[in-house]
C-alpha positions as CSV (number, residue, x, y, z in Angstrom):
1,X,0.0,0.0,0.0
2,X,1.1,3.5,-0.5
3,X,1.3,5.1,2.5
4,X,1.8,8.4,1.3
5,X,-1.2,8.4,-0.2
6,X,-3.5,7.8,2.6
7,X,-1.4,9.6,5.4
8,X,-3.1,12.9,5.8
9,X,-7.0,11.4,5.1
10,X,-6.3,9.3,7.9
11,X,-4.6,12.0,10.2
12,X,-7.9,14.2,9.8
13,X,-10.0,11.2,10.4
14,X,-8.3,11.0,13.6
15,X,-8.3,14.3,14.6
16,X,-11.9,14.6,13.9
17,X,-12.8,11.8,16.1
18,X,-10.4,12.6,19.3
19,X,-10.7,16.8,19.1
20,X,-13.3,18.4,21.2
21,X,-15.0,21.4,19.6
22,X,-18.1,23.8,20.0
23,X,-21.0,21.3,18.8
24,X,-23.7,22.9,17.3
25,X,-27.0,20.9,16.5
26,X,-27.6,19.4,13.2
27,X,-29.2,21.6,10.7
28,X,-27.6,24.9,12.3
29,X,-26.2,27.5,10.7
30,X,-22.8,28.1,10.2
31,X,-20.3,30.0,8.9
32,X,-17.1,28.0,6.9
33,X,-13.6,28.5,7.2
34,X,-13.5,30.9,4.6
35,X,-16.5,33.2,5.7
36,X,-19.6,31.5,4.1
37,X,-22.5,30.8,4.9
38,X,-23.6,27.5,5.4
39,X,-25.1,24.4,7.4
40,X,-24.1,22.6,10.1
41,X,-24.8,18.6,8.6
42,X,-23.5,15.3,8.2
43,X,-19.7,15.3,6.5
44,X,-20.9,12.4,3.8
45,X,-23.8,14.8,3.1
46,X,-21.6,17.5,1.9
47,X,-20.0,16.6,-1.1
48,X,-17.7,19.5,-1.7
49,X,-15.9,18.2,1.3
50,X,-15.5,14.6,0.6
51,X,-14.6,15.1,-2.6
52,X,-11.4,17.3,-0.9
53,X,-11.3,14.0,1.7
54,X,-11.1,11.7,-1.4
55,X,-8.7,13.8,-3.0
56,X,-5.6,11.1,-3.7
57,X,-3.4,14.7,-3.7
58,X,-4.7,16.5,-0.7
59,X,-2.5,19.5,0.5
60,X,-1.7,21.1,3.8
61,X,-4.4,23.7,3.0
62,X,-6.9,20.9,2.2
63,X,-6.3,19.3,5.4
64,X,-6.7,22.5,7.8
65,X,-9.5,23.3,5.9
66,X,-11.4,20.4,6.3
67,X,-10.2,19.9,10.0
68,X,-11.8,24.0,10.0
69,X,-15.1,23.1,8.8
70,X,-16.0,20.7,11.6
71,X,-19.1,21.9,13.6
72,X,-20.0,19.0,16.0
73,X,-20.9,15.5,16.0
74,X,-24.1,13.5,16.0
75,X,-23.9,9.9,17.9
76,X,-20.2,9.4,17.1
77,X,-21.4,10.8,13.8
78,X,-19.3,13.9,12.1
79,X,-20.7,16.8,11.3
80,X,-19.1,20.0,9.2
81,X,-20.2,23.1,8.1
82,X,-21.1,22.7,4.9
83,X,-21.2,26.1,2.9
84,X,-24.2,26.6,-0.1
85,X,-26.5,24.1,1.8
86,X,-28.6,27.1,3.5
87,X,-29.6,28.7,0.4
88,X,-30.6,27.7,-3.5
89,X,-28.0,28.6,-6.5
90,X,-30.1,31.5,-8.2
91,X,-29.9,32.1,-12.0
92,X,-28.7,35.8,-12.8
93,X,-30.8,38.0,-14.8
94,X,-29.4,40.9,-16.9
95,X,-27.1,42.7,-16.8
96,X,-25.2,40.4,-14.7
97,X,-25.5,37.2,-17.9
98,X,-25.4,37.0,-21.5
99,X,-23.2,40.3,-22.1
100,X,-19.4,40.1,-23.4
101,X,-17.1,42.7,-22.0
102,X,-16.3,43.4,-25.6
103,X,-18.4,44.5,-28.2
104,X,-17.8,42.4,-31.2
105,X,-18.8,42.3,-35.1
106,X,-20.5,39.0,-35.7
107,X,-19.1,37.6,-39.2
108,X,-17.1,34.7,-40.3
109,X,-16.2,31.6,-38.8
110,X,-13.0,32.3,-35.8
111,X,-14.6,33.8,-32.7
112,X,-12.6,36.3,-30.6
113,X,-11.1,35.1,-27.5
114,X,-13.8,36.8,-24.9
115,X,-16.5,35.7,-26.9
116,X,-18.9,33.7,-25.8
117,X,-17.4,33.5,-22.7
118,X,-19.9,31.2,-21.4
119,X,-19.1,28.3,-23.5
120,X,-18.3,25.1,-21.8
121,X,-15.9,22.0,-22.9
122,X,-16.8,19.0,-21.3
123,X,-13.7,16.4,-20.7
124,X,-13.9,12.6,-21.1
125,X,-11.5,9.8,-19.6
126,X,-11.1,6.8,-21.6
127,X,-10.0,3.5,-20.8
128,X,-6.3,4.0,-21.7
129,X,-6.1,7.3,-19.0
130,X,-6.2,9.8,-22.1
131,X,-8.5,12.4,-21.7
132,X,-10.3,14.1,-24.7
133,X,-13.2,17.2,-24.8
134,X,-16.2,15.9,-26.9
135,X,-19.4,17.8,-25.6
136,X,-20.0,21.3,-25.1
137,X,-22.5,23.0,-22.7
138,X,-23.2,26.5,-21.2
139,X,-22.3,28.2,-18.3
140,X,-25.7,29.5,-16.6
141,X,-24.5,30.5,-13.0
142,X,-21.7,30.0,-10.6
143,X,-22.0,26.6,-10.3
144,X,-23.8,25.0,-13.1
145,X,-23.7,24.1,-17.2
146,X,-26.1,23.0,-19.1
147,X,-25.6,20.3,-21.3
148,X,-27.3,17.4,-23.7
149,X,-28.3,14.2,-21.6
150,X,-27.0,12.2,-24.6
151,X,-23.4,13.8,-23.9
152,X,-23.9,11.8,-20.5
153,X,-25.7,8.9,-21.5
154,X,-24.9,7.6,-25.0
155,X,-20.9,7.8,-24.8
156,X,-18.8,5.0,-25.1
157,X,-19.2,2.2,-21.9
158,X,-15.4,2.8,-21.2
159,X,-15.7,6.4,-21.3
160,X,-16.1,8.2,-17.9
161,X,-17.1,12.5,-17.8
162,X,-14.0,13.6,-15.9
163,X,-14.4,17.6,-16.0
164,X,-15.8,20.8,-17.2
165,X,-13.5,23.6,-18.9
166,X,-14.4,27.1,-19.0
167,X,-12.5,30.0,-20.3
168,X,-10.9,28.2,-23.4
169,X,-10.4,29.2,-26.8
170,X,-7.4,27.8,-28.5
171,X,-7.2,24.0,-27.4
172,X,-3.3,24.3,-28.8
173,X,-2.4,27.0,-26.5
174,X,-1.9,27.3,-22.8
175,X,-3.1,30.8,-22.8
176,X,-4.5,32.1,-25.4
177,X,-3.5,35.1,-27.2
178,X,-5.1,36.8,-30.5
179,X,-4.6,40.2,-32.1
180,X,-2.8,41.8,-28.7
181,X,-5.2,40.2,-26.6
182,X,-3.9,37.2,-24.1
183,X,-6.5,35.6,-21.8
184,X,-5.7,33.7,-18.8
185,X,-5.1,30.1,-18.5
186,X,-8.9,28.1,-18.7
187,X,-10.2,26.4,-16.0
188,X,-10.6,22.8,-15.3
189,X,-13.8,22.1,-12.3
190,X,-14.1,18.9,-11.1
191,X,-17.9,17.7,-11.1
192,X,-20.1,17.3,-7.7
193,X,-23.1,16.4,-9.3
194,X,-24.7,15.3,-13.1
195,X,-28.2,15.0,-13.6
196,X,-29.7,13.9,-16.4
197,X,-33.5,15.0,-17.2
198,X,-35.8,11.9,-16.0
199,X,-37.6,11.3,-18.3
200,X,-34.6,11.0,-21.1
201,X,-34.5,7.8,-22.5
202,X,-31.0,7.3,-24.4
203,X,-32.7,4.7,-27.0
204,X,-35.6,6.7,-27.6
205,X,-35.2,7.6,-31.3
206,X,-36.9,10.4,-30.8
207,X,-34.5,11.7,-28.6
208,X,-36.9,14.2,-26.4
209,X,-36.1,15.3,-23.2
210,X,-32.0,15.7,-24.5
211,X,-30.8,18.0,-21.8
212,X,-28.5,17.9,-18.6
213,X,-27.2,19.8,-16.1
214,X,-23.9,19.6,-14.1
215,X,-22.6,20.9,-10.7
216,X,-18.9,22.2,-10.2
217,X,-17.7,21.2,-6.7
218,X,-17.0,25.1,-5.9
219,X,-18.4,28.3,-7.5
220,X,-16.3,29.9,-10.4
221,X,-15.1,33.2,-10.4
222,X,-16.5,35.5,-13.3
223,X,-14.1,36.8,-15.7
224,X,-13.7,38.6,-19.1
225,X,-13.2,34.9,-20.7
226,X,-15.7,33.5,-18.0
227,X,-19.2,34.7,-17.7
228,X,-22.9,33.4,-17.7
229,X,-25.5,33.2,-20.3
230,X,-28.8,34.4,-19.6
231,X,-31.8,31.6,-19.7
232,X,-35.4,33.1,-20.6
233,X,-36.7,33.1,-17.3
234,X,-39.9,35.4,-18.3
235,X,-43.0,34.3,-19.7
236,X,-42.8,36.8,-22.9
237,X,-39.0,35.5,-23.1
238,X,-40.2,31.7,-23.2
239,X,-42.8,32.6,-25.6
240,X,-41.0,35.0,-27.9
241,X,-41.5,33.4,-31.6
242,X,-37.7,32.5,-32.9
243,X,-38.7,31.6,-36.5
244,X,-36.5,33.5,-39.4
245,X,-34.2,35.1,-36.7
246,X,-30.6,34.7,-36.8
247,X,-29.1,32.6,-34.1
248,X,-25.6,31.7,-33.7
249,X,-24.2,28.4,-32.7
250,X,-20.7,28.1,-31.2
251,X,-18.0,26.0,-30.1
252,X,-15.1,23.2,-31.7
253,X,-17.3,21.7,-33.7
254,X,-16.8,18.3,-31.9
255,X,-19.0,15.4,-30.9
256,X,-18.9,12.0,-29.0
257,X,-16.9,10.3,-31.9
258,X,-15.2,13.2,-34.1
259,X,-13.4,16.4,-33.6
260,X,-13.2,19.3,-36.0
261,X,-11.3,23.0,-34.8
262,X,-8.9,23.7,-32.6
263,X,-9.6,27.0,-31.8
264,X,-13.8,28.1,-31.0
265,X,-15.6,28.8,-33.8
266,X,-18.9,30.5,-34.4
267,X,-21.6,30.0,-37.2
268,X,-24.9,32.1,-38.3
269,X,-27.7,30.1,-38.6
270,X,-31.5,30.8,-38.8
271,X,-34.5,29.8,-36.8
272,X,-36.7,27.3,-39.0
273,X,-40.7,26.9,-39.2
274,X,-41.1,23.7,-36.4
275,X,-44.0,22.4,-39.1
276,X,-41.7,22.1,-42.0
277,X,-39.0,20.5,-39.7
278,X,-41.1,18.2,-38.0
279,X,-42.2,17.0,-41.6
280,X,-38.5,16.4,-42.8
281,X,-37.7,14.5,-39.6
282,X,-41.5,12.5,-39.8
283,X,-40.1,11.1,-43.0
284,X,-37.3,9.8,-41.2
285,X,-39.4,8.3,-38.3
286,X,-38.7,10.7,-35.8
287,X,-41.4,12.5,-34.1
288,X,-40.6,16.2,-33.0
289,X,-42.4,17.7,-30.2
290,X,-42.9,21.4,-29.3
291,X,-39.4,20.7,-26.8
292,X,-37.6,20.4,-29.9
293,X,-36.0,23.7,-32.0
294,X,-34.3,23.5,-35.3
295,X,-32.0,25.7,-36.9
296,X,-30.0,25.8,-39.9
297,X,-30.3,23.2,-42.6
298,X,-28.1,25.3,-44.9
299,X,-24.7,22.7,-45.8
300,X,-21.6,23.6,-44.1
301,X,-23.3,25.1,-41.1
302,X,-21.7,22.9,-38.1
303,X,-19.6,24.4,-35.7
304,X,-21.8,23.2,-32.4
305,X,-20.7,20.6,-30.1
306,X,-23.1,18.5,-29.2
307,X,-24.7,20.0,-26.0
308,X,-23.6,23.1,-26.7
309,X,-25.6,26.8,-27.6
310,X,-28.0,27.9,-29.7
311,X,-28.0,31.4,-28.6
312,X,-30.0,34.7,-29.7
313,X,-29.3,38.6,-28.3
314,X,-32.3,40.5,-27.5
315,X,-32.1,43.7,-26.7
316,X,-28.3,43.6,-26.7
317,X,-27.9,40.7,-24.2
318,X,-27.2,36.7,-25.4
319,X,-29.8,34.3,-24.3
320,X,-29.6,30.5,-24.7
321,X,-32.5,29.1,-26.6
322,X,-31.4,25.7,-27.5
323,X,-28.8,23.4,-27.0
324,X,-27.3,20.9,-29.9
325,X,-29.4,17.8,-30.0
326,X,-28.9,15.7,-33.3
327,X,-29.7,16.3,-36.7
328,X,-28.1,14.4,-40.2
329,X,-24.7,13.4,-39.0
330,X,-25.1,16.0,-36.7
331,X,-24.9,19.2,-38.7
332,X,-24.6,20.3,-42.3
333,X,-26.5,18.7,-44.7
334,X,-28.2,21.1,-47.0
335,X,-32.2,21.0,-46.7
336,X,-32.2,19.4,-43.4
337,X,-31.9,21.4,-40.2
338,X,-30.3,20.5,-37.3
339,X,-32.5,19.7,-34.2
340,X,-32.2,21.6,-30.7
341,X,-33.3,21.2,-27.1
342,X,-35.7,23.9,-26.7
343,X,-34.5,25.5,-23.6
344,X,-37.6,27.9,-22.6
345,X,-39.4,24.4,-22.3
346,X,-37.1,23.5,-19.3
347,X,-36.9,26.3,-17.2
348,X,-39.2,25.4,-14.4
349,X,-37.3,22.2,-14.5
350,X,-34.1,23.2,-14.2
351,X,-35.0,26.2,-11.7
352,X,-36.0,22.8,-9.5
353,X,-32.8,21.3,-9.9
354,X,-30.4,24.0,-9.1
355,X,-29.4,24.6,-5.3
């Protein structure tokens, strides 16, 4: 056994069980080592903190932060103050989402670095301990991204969703530079939760209910290559007619079994009439429902991940309005749109979820 590895889990188990502190009741709030606001409640309840405690490469700060957080015990139980579980995650509303610190002319394919700077890269790790980005999703809040279910449910058996990656533009580059302009390093966030929407079925063909959402283990810090996207929280938002407007899909243009650019691209692409789409699809055996969107349809048109945005600006802010479902070999064909999660139908549903 590697002793090394397990030393300093074991000396905090140890020093939780023999150290005497204040004990406040379960349930009670708290404030954490760093100042928030939280719950006192059971240490396997709080995932932020076993995740740290399960952490192969736990450092001195890790430790004393843990050893911190303790607020009491519960028969012979341990208890910690666990920050976040007194309050719900709230979805921001303009102007705090869906505005770039830059103001940008929309053309051609090569996005600028601060563009879109809520656009997600969702990391895989295979069987042979490589790791490759072949989903996209959307950053929505401090602690969440919107995604497809299929990006979580129909990838390879082998395959295992390792992390999220925000702030990235040129997958070649540590940090990113462009026309006098050099970003900081992207982020990597390890994942505290993934859930899928219930009533997804992976072998339904089709393919309704094709949307996800996943939990970092901490709260991001906004920046000018890191910021949300707004979601149409208001009832004339989630009714607002789409058809013939120009959208924009963005991202590498990758998907669970290819991979196209390097570097994040964008793409104009138009809102289609639901009727003629769900005839085209019909044909094909595939039933759309009013939770479905399509867009595009004109060849050459890809540049989506799968689970990544389809994104309109109203009134000079960027909302999301669909995420990248499926479509003919995912994107591009001439005559046949692609086929989107329509997000406004999954607002109540994912304002449930979030905490």
């Amino acid at each position: 056994m590697n002793l090394s590895r397990w030393s300093l889990p074991i000396v905090i188990l140890v020093w939780w069980t023999e150290q005497r502190v204040a004990s406040l009741e379960l349930g009670a709030s708290c404030t954490n080592p760093v100042g928030e606001a939280g719950k006192c409640i059971l240490f396997r309840e709080c995932q932020p903190l076993v995740n740290i405690y399960n952490n192969p490469i736990t450092t001195q700060q890790d430790t004393e932060f843990l050893m911190q957080s303790r607020c009491g015990m519960l028969q012979r139980k341990i208890l910690v103050c666990c920050a976040g579980s007194n309050q719900r995650s709230s979805l921001p509303e303009p102007p705090h989402c869906g505005v770039q610190l830059s103001d940008r002319i929309l053309g051609g394919q090569l996005t600028e670095i601060d563009e879109f700077p809520w656009t997600a890269l969702i990391q895989f790790q295979k069987p042979d301990g490589s790791f490759g980005f072949h989903c996209g999703g959307s950053l929505i809040n401090e602690r969440y991204v919107v995604t497809a279910a299929h990006c979580i449910k129909r990838i390879p058996r082998s395959w295992k969703v390792h992390r999220v990656r925000l702030g990235e533009w040129d997958l070649s580059m540590t940090n990113d530079c462009h026309e006098g302009f050099c970003s900081e390093a992207p982020i990597d966030l390890h994942i505290e939760k993934i859930v899928v929407h219930r009533n997804y079925d992976p072998k339904d063909q089709h393919k309704v209910n094709d949307i996800a959402l996943i939990r970092f283990t901490r709260s991001v810090k906004y920046s000018e290559t890191v910021r949300p996207i707004c979601l149409p929280l208001s009832e004339s938002l989630r009714d607002r007619n789409h058809v013939g407007k120009p959208s924009y899909a963005v991202g590498w243009g990758k998907t669970e079994t290819a991979a196209a650019s390097e570097v994040k691209l964008k793409v104009e692409i138009n809102i289609t009439n639901w009727q003629e789409c769900a005839r085209i699809y019909r044909e094909e055996g595939v039933l759309l429902t009013i939770k479905h969107m399509c867009a595009g349809g004109v060849r050459g048109t890809c540049s989506g991940d799968s689970g990544s945005p389809l994104m309109r600006q109203i009134a000079g802010v960027w909302y999301l309005i669909g995420v990248v479902s499926f479509g003919p070999q995912k994107c591009g064909t001439a005559g046949v749109p692609g086929v989107y999660t329509n997000v406004a139908e999954y607002i109540d549903w994912i304002q449930d979820i979030i905490y």
